[in-house]
KEKE-3310 file (N, C-alpha, C; in steps of 0.2 Angstrom, whole numbers, plus 5000, padded with zeros to 4 digits):
npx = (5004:5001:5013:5004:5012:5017:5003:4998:5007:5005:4990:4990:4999:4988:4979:4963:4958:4957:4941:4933:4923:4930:4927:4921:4919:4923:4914:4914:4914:4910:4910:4906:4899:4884:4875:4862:4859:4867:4870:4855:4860:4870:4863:4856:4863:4869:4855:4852:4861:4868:4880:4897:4904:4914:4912:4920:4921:4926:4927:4926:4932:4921:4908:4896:4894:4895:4905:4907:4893:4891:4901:4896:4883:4886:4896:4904:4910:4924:4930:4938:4940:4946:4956:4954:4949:4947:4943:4934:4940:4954:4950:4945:4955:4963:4955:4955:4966:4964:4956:4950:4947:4942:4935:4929:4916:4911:4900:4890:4887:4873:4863:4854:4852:4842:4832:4841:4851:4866:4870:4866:4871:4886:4883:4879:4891:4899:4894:4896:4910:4920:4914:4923:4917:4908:4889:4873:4855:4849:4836:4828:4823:4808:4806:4805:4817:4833:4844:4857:4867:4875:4885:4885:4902:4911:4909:4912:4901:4893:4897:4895:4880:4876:4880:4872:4860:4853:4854:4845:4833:4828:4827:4823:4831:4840:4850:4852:4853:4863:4874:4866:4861:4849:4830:4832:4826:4836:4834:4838:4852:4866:4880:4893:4900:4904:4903:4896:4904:4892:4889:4897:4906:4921:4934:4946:4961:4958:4959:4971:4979:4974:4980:4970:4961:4965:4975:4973:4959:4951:4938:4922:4924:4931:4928:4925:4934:4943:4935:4937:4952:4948:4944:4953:4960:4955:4941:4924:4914:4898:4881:4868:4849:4844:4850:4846:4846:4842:4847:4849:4854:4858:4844:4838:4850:4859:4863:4880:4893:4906:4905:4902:4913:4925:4917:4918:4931:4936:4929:4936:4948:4947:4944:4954:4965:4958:4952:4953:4969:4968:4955:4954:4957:4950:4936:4941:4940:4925:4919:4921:4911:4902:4896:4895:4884:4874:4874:4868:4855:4848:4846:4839:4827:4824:4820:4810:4800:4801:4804:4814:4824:4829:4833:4843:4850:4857:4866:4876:4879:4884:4896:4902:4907:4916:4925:4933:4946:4952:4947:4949:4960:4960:4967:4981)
npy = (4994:5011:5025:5034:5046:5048:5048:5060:5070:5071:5074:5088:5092:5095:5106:5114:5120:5135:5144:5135:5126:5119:5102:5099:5084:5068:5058:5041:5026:5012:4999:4986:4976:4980:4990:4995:4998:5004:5016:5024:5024:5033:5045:5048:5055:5064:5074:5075:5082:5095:5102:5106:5091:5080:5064:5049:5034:5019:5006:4988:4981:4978:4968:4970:4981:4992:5003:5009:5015:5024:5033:5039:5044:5051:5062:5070:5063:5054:5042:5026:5013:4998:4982:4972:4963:4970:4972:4976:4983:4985:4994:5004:5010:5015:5022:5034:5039:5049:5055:5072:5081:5087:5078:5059:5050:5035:5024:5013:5006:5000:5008:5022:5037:5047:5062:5073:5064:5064:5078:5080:5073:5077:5087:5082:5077:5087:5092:5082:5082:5074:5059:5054:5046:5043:5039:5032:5030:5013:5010:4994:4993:4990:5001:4996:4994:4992:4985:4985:4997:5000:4991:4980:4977:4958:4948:4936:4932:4936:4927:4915:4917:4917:4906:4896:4898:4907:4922:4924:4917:4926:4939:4953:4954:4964:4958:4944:4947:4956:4959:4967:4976:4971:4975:4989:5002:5011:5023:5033:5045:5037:5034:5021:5002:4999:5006:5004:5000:5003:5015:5028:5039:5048:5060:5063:5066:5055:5048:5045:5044:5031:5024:5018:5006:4992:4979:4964:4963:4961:4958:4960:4964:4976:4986:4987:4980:4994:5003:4998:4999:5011:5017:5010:5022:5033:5037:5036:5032:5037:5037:5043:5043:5054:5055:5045:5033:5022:5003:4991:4981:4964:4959:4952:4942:4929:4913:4909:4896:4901:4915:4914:4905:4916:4925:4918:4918:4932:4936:4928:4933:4947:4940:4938:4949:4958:4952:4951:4943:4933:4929:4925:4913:4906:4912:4910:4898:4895:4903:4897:4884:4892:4887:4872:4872:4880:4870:4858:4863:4867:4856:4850:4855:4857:4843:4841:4849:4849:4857:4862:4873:4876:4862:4864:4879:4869:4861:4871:4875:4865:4862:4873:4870:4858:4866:4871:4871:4881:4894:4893:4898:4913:4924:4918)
npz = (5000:4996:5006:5018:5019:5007:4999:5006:5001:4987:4986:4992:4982:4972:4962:4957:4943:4936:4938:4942:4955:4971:4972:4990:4993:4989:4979:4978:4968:4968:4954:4946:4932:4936:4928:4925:4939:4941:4933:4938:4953:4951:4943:4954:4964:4955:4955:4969:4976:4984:4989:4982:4973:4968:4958:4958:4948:4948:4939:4940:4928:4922:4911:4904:4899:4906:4908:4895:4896:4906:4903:4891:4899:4908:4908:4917:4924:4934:4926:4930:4920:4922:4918:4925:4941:4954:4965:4981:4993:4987:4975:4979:4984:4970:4968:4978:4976:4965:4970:4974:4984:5002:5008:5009:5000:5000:4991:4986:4971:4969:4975:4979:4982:4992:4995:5000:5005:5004:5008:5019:5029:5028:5034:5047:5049:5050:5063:5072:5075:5083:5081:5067:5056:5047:5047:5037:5036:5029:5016:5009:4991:4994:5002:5014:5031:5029:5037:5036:5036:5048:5062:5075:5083:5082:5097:5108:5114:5105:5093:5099:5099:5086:5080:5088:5082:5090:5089:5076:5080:5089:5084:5089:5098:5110:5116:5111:5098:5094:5085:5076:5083:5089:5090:5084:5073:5067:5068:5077:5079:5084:5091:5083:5081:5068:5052:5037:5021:5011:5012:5016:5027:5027:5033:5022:5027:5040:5032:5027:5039:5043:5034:5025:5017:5022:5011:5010:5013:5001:4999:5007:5023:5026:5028:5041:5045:5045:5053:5065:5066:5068:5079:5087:5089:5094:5087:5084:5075:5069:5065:5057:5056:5045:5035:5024:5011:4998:4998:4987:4990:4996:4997:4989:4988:4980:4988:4988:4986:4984:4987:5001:5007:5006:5014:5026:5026:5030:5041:5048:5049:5052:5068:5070:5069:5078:5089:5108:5114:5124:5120:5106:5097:5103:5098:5083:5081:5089:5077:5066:5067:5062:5046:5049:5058:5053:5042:5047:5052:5041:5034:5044:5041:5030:5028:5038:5029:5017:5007:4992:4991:5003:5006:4994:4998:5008:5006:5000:5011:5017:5008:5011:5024:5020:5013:5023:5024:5017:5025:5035:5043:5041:5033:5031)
capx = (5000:5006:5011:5002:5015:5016:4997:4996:5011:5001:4985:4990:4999:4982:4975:4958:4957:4954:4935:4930:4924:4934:4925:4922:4919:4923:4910:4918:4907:4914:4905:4904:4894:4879:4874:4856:4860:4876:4868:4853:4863:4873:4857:4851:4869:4867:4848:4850:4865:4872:4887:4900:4907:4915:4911:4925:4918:4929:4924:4932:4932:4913:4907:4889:4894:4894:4911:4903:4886:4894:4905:4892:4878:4891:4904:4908:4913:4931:4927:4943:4941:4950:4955:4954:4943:4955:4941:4931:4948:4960:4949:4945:4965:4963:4951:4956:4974:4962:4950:4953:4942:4946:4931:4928:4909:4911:4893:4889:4881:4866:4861:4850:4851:4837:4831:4846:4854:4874:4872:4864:4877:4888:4881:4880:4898:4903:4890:4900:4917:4925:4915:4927:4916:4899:4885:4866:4849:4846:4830:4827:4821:4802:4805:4807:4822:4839:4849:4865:4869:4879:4884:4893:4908:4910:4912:4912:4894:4888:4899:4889:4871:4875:4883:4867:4855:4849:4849:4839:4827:4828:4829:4823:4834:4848:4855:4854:4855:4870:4878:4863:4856:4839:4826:4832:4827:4843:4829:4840:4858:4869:4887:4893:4907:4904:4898:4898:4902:4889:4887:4903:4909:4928:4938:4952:4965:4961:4960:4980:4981:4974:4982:4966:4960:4971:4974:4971:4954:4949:4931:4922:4930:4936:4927:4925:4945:4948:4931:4939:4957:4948:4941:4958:4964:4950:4937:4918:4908:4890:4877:4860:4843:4842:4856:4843:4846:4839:4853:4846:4861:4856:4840:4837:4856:4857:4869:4885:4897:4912:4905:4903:4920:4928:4916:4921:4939:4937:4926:4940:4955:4947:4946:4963:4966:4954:4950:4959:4973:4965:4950:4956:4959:4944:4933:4941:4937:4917:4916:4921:4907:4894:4892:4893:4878:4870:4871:4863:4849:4843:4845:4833:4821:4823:4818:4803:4797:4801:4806:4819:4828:4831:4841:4849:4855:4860:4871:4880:4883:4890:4900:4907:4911:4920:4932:4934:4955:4952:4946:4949:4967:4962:4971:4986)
capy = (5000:5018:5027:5038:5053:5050:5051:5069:5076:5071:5079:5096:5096:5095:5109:5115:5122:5142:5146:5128:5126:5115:5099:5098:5080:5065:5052:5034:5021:5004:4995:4978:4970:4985:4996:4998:5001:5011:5023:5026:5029:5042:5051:5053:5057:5073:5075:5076:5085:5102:5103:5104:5086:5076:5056:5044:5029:5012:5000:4984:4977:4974:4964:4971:4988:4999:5009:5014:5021:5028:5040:5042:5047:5056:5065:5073:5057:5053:5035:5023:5008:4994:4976:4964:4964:4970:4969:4980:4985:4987:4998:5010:5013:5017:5031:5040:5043:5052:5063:5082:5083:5084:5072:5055:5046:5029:5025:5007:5007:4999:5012:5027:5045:5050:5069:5076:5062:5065:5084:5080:5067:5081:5093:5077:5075:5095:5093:5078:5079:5068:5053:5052:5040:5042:5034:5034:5021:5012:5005:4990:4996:4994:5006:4993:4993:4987:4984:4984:5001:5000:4983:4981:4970:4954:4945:4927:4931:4937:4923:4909:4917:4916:4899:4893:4902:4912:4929:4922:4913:4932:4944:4957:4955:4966:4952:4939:4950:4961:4962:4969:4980:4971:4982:4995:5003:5014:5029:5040:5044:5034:5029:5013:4999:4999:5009:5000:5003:5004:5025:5030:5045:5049:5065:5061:5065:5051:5039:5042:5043:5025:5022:5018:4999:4986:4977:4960:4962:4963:4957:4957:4965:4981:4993:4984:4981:5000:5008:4996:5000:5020:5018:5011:5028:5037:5041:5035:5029:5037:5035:5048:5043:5059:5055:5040:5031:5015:4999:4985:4974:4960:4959:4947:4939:4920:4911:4903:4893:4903:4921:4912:4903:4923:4929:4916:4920:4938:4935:4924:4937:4951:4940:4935:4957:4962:4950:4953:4939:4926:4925:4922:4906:4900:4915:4908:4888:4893:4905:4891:4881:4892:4883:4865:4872:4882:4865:4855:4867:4869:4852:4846:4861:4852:4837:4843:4856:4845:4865:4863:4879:4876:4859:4866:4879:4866:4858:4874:4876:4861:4864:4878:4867:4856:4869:4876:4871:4888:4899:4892:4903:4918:4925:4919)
capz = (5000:4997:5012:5019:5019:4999:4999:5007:4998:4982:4989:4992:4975:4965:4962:4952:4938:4936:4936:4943:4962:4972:4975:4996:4994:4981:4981:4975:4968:4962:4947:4943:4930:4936:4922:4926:4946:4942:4932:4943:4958:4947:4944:4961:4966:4953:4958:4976:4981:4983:4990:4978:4973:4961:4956:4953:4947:4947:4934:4940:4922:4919:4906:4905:4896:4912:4908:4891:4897:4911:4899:4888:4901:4916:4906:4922:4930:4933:4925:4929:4915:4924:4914:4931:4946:4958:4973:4982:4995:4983:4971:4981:4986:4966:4968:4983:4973:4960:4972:4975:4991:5010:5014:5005:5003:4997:4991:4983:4966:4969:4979:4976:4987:4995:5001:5001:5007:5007:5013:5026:5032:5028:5041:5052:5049:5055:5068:5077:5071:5084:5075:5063:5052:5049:5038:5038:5037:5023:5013:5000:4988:4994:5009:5021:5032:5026:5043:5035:5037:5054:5063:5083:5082:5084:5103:5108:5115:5098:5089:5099:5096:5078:5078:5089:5080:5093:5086:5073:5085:5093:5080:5090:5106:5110:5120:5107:5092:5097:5082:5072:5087:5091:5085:5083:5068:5064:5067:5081:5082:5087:5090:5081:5082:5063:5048:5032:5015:5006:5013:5022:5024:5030:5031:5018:5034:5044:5030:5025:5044:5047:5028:5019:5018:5023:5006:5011:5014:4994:4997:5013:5030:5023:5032:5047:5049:5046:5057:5073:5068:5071:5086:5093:5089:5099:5081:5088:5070:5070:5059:5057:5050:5043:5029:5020:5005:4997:4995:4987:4991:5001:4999:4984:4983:4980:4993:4984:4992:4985:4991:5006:5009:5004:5017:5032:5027:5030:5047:5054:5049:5059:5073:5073:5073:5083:5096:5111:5111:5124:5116:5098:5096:5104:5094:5078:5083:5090:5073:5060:5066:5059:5044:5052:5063:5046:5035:5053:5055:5034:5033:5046:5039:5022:5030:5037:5026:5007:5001:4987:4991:5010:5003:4991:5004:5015:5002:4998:5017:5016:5002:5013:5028:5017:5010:5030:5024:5013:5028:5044:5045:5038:5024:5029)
cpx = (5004:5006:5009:5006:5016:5008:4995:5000:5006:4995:4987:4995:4995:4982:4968:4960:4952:4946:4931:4930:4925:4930:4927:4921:4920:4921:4913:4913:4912:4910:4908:4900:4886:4878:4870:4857:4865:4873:4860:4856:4867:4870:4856:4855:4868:4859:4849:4855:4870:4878:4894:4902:4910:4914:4917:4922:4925:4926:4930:4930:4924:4914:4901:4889:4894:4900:4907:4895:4889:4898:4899:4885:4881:4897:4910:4913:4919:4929:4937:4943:4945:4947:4955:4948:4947:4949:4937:4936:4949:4957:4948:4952:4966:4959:4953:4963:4970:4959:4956:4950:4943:4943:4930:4922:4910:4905:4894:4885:4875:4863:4857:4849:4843:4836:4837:4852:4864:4875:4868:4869:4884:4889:4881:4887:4902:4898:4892:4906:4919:4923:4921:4925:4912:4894:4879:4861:4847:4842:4833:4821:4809:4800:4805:4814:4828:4845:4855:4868:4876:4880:4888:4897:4905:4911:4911:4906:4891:4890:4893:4883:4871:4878:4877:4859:4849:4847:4846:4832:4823:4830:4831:4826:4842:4852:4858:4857:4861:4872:4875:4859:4850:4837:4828:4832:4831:4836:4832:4848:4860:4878:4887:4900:4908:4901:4900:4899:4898:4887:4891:4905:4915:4931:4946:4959:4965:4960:4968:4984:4979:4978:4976:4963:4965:4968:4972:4961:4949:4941:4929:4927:4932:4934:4928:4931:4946:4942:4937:4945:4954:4948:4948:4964:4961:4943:4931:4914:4901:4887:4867:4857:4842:4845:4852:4845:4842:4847:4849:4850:4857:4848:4836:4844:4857:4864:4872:4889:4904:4912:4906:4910:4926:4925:4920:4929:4940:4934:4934:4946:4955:4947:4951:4965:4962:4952:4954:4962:4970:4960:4948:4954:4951:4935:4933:4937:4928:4913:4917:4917:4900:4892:4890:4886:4872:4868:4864:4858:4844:4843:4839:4828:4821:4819:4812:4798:4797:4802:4811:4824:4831:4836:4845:4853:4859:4867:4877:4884:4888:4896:4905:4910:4916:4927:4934:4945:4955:4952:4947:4953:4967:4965:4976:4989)
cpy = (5006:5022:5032:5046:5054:5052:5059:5073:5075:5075:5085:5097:5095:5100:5108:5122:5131:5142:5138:5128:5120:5110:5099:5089:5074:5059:5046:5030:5016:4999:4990:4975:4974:4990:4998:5001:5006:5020:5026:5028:5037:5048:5052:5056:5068:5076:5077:5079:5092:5106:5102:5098:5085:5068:5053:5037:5022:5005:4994:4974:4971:4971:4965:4979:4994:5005:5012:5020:5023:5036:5041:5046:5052:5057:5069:5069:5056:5045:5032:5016:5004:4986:4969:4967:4965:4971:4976:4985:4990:4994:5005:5015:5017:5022:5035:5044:5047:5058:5069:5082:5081:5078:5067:5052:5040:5027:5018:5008:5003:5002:5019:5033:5049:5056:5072:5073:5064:5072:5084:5075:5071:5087:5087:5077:5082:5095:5089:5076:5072:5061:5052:5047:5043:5038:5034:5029:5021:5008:5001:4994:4998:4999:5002:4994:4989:4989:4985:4988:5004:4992:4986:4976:4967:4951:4939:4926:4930:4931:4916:4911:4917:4908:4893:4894:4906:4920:4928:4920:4923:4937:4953:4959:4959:4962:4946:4939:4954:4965:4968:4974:4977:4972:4987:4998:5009:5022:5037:5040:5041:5032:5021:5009:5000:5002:5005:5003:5005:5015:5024:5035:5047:5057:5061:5060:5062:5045:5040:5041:5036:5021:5019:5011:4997:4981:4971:4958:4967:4963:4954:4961:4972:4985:4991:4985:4989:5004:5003:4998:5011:5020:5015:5018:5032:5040:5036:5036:5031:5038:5041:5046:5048:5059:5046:5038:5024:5010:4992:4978:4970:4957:4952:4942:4934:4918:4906:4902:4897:4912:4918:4910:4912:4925:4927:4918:4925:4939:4931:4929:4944:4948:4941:4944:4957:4960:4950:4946:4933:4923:4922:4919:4904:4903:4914:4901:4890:4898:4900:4884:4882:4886:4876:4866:4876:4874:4860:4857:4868:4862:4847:4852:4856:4845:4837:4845:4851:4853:4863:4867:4878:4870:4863:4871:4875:4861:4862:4874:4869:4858:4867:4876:4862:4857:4873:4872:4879:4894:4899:4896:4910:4919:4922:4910)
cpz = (5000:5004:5014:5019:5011:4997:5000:5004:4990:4982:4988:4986:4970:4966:4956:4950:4938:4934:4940:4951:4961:4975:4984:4996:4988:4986:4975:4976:4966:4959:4945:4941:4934:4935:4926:4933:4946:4941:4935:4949:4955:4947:4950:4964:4964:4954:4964:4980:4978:4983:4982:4978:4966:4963:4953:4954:4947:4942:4934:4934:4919:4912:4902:4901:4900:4910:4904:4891:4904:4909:4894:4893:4907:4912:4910:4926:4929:4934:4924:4928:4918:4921:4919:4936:4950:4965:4973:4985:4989:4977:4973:4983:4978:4965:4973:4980:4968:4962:4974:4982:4997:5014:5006:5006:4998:4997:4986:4977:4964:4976:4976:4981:4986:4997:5001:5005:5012:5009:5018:5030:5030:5033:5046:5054:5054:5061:5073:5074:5076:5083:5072:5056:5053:5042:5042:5039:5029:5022:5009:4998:4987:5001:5016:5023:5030:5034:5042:5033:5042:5057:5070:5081:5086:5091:5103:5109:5108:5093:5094:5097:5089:5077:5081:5086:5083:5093:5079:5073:5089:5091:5082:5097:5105:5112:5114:5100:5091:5091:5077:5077:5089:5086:5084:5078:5064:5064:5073:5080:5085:5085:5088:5080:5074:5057:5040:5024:5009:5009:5019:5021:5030:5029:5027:5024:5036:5040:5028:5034:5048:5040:5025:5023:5019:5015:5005:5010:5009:4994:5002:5018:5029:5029:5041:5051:5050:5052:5064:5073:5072:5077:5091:5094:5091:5095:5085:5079:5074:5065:5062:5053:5046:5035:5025:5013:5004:4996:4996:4989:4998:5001:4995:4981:4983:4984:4989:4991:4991:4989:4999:5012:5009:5010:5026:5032:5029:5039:5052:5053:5053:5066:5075:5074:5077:5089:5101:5112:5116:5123:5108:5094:5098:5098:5086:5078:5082:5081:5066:5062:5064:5053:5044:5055:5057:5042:5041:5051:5045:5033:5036:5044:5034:5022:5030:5034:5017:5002:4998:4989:4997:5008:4998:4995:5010:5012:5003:5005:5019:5016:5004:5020:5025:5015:5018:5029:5020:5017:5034:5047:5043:5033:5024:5028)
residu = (UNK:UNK:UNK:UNK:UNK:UNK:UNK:UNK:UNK:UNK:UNK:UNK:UNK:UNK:UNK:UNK:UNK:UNK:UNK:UNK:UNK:UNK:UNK:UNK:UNK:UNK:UNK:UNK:UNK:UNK:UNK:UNK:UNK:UNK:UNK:UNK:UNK:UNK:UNK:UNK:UNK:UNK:UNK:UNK:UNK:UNK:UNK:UNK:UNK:UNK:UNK:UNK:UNK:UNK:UNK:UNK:UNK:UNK:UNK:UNK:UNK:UNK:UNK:UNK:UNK:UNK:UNK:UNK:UNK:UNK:UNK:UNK:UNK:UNK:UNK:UNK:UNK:UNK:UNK:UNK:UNK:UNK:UNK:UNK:UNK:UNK:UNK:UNK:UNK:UNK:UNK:UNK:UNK:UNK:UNK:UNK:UNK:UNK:UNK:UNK:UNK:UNK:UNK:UNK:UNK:UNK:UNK:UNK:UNK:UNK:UNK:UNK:UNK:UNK:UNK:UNK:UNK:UNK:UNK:UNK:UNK:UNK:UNK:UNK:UNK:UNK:UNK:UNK:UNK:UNK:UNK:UNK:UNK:UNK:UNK:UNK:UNK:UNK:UNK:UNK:UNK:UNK:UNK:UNK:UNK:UNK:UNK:UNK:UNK:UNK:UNK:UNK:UNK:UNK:UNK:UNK:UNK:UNK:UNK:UNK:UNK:UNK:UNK:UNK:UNK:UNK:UNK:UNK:UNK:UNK:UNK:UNK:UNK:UNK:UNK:UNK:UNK:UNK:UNK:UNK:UNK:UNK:UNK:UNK:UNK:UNK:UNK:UNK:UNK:UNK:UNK:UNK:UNK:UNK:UNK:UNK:UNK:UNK:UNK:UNK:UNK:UNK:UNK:UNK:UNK:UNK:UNK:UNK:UNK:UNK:UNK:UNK:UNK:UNK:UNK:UNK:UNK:UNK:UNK:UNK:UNK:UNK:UNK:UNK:UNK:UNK:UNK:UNK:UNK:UNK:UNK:UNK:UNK:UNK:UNK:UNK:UNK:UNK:UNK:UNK:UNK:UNK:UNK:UNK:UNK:UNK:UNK:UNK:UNK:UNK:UNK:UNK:UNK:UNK:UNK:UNK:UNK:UNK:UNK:UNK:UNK:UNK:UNK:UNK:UNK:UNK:UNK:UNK:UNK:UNK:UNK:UNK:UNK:UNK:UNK:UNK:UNK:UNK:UNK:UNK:UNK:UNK:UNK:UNK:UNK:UNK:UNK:UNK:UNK:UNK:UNK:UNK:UNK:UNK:UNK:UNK:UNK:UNK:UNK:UNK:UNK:UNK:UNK:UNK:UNK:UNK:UNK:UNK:UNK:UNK:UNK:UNK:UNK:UNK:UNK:UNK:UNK:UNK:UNK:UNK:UNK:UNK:UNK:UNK:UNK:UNK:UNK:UNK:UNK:UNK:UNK:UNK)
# end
């Protein structure tokens, strides 16, 4: 990764261009293979917000035609045409060397800005600097809640209730749901262990001051690793309803075994950072039996029930206990 002292001497040699105000914020999207979502988030992006900015887009090498309508219908966009996938991480490390602006909103493109969404998480941000982090509530696309704006880190409690499937027996318990808040439907301020990225927004300073993402964690883990690396430096993640959007991610995506095995590899690699050092080892062990305890539990559902889909889920989980030589160690 480049270090952060070459980062800022590169910053404050950009300038703009006589006659052009100076973007206050550069919103990064990353495209993959999402024309149709790309360029509706784009639109609401220029629809719904005032503050100066600029758009740097990432195109990590669609197949779908996104780069081309993207420069045919935003010719403003700083559209960077990539021939690999180089991940979600790593792509963003290639847009931040690109932007002008002292604060950065990494914003997912199947997402849609709402009301005024990113200046009001703007004024949120000058309104509680010593967050350091902040992000907002997000819908699926029929207005209902999408949870997966903010998350708590993970403990051994919250690793057993998910390996037992107690916070899903208990959706609505702070106790057993932890990691997800209960009920709480993202509707007041608050402090958080995590803010995600699908609607993140940083002062450019403390991302060269935490150095950006850790590059290991291509897909899956990014933010998480770098909001807990903030908070050991004293920054406090908070998230305001008042900065809404819609993010359809999640809502209809089919469970494979390869996003999966990528996802447990990234789950066990913050433990082994983040957890404190005696609980580790055994947070790694009781979290690589989720899916031993996911294939169990869809399995006797499959049994019961004669649903197709619920077997075939319990195969994939499987699938994804089988390859636990691929993620048991983390990345390393």
């Amino acid at each position: 990764m480049r270090s952060a002292l070459t980062d800022q001497k590169n910053f404050f040699d950009k300038s703009t261009p006589a006659g052009q105000t100076a973007p206050m914020v550069s919103i990064i999207v990353i495209s993959y293979n999402t024309c149709a979502l790309t360029l509706a988030c784009l639109q609401s992006i220029y629809a719904q917000t005032q503050r100066p900015f600029e758009v740097i887009v990432v195109d990590n090498a669609s197949t779908d035609g996104s780069a081309a309508a993207i420069k045919r219908d935003f010719p403003d966009v700083i559209l960077l045409t990539e021939t690999v996938n180089h991940g979600f991480g790593p792509a963003h490390i290639l847009a931040v060397e690109k932007a002008q602006a002292p604060w950065l909103l990494l914003l997912n493109p199947d997402t849609v800005v709402l009301d005024g969404a990113l200046d009001k998480l703007m004024d949120f941000a000058t309104q509680t600097p010593d967050a350091g982090i902040w992000g907002g509530r997000t819908l699926y696309g029929d207005g209902s809640l999408n949870p997966t704006s903010c998350f708590a880190r993970m403990t051994l409690w919250s690793i057993f209730c998910r390996v037992t499937g107690l916070n899903a027996l208990f959706r609505k318990s702070r106790i057993f749901n932890s990691e997800y808040f209960g009920n709480w439907q993202r509707d007041t301020e608050r402090n958080v262990d995590i803010v995600t990225g699908c609607l993140f927004l940083i002062e450019r300073k403390n991302w060269i001051r935490l150095d950006g993402f850790t590059q290991e964690f291509s897909m899956y883990g990014e933010e998480v690793d770098l909001c807990l690396r903030a908070r050991k430096i004293g920054l406090r993640p908070a998230v305001t309803p008042h900065a809404t959007i819609i993010h359809y991610g999640g809502a209809s995506q089919d469970v494979r075994s390869d996003k999966l095995v990528r996802l447990m590899k990234a789950k066990i690699e913050l433990i082994k950072r983040h957890f404190p050092a005696p609980t580790r080892r055994i947070g790694m062990w009781m979290f690589g039996l989720w899916p031993l305890s996911r294939r169990l539990a869809l399995t006797l559902a499959g049994s019961l029930s004669k649903n197709g889909d619920t077997k075939k889920n319990a195969g994939i989980w499987n699938d994804v206990w089988k390859r636990r030589a691929e993620w048991k160690d983390g990345y390393s």
